[in-house]
N, C-alpha and C positions, 0 to 999 in steps of 0.2 A: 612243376610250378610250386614253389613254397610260399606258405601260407601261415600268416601268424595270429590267427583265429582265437587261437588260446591265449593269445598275450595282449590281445587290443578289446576289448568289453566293445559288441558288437551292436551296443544301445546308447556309447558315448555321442556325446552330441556332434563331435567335427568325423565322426563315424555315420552317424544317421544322415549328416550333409551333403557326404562323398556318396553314398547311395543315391540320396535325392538326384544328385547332379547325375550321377552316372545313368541313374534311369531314364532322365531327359535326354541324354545324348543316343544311348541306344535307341529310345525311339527313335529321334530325330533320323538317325542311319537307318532305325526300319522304314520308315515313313519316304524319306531320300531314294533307297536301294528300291521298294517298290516304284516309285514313280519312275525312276530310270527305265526299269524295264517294260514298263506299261505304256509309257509316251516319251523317252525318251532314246530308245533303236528307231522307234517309227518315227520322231524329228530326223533323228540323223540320215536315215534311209530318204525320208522323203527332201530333204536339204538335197541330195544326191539326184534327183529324177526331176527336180525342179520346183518341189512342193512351195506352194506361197503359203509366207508365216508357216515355216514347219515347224517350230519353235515351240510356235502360240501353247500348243495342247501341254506340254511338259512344262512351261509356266505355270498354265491356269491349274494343274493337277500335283506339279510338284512340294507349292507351296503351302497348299492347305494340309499335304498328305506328312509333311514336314511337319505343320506345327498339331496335328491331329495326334501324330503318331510322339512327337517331343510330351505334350500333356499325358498320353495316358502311357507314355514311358514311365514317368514321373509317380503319376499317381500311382500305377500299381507298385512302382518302389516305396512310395509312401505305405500305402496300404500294408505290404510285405505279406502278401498271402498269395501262395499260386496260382490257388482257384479261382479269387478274385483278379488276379491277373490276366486270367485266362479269359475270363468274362468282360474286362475292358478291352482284350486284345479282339476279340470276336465282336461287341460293338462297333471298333474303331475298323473291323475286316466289312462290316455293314456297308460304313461312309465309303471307303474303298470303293467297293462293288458300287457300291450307288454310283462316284467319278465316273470308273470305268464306262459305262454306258453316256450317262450325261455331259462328261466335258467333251465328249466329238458329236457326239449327236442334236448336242441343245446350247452346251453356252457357248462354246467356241464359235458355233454362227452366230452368234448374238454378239459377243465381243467382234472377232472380225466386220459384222455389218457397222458397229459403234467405230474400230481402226479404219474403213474403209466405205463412208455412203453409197460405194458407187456397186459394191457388190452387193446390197440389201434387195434387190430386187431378181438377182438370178440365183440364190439361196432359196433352196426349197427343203427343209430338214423337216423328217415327222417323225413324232414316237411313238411307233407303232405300240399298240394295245401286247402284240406277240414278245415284243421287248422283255417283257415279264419275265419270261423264260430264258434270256441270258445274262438276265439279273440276279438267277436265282442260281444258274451256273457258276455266276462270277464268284455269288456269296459261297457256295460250297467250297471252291477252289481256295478262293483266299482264304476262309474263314478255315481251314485245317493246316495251313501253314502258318495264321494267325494265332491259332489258338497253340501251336507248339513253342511258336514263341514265347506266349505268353504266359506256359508251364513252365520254361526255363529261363526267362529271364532274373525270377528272385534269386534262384539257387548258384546261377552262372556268375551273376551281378555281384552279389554276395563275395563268391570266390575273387573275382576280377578286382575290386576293389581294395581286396587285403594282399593283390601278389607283386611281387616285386619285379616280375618280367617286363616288357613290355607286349611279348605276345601273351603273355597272363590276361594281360587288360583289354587287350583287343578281339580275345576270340571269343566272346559272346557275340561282339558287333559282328562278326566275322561269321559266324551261321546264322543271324538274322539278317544280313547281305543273300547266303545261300536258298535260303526259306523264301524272302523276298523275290529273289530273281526268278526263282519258279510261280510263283503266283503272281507275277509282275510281267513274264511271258504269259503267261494263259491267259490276263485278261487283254493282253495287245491281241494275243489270236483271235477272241471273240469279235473285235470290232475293227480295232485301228487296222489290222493286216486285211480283212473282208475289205477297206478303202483305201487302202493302201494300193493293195495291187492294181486294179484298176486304172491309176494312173502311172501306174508301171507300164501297165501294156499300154494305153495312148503316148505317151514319152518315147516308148521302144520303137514306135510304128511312125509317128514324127519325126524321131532322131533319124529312121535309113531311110525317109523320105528325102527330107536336109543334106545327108551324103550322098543319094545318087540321084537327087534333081537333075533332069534334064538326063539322064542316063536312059538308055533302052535298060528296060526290068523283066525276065524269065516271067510269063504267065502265074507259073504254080510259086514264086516265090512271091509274088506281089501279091497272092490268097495269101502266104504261109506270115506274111507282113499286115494283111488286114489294108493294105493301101487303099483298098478301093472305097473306103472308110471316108479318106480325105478329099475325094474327089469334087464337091463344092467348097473347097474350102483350101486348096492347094495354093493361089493369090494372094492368103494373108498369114501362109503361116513364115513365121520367121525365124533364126534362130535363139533369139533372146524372148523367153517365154514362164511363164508362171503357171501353175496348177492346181486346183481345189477342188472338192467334191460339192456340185452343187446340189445333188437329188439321189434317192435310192428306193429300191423298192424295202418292203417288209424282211426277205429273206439279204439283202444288201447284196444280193446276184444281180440283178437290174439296178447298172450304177449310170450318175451322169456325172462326168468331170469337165468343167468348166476350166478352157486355156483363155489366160491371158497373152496376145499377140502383140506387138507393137502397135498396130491402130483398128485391132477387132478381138472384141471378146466372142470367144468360137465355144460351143457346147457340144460336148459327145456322148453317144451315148457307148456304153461298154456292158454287154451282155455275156458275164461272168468271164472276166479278164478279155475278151474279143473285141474288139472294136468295131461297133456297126457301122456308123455315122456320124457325120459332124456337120451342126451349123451354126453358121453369123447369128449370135443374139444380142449384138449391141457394139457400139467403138469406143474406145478406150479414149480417156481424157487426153 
């Protein structure tokens, strides 16, 4: 990578611009590359199983995490001190961890009851007191991939700015994508996967329902399927169907996902990915 450090005064002013800008953007892609991986595998995965508004969560998280992480890109190029960078990047790993728990737990039912009056009533979200504690995991996790970036962004930025490559310019963004995508998995593990699955296993248990209705089914396959799950509830279920997490307990092992059917909203409960039971809790408009 050549670098013309010595020939360009690293205090001109259309020099101090290109830093400015450049630090906005690298946030921007830190801020971007975490949300992908924190809500936006678990939209895609749950788009696949039938999630309703799987979307929602990687909206409501990626665009604040976007202009969160765009600002204190910025300012810590402003600033131009690492330490001080490192300490906006650990701030801005705070808000993070705060998302992480909050937009699946608390805003997203509150937006969705606002998209949809008609689910505000079988929406039961609580925040547990115990939450504390993978609030505080989220912080550690993020906040050590947070705070590396935020050691190395002056010095990378710096370089990236004066080189004439094109992979010169991009490989800062380029391990705050890597940094990101590890603490951007870790905090989908803490929550979105613990609700995730759960509607994995009612979809899987629904979908060989669907295919061998009206089929004679092996005793021990129909345990190994959880069917006997759907047994009040076999009359409405259909193949065109939607999914959300309506209720969970404290440790999110004790889940309830709420299907939408064509003319019954059916609720199940899922005791740590298994499917107990399911019943009619209301008809669909």
């Amino acid at each position: 990578m050549k670098l013309y450090t010595s020939e360009i005064p690293a205090n001109r002013a259309d020099v101090l611009r290109s830093k400015y800008i450049y630090g906005f953007w690298f946030g921007v892609v830190t801020g971007l590359s975490f949300s992908i991986f924190a809500w936006g595998v678990d939209a895609y995965q749950l788009a696949q199983i039938h999630g309703l508004f799987p979307w929602l969560k990687f909206l409501l998280g990626g665009i604040p995490c976007m202009i969160i992480g765009g600002f204190t890109g910025w300012l810590s190029a402003r600033i131009g001190k690492p330490l001080l960078a490192l300490l906006f990047w650990l701030i801005a790993a705070l808000i993070f961890a705060w998302f992480t728990l909050r937009i699946p737990l608390q805003i997203t039912p509150r937006v969705l009851s606002m998209m949809e009056p008609s689910l505000k009533n079988f929406l039961h979200y609580t925040y547990y007191e115990g939450f504390s504690v993978s609030f505080g995991i989220a912080f550690v996790w993020i906040g050590i991939f947070a705070a590396v970036t935020g050691l190395l962004q002056i010095p990378l930025s710096d370089s990236a700015i004066f080189s004439t490559s094109s992979f010169g310019k991009i490989a800062p963004m380029l391990l705050a994508i890597v940094l990101m995508a590890i603490s951007g998995s870790t905090a989908d593990n803490l929550v979105n996967e613990l609700l995730r699955s759960p509607v994995y296993a009612i979809n899987s248990t629904i979908q060989f329902f669907i295919d061998h209705r009206g089929e004679p089914i092996e005793p021990l396959k129909s345990r190994q399927m959880h069917l006997g799950s759907l047994n009040t509830v076999q009359e409405l279920i259909t193949p065109k169907r939607k999914f959300i997490i309506s209720g969970y307990d404290e440790l999110l092992g004790d889940v309830k996902v709420l299907a939408r059917f064509q003319q019954a909203w059916v609720e199940c409960e899922i005791l740590y990915n298994q499917p107990l039971s399911c019943k009619q809790v209301g008809q669909t408009p």
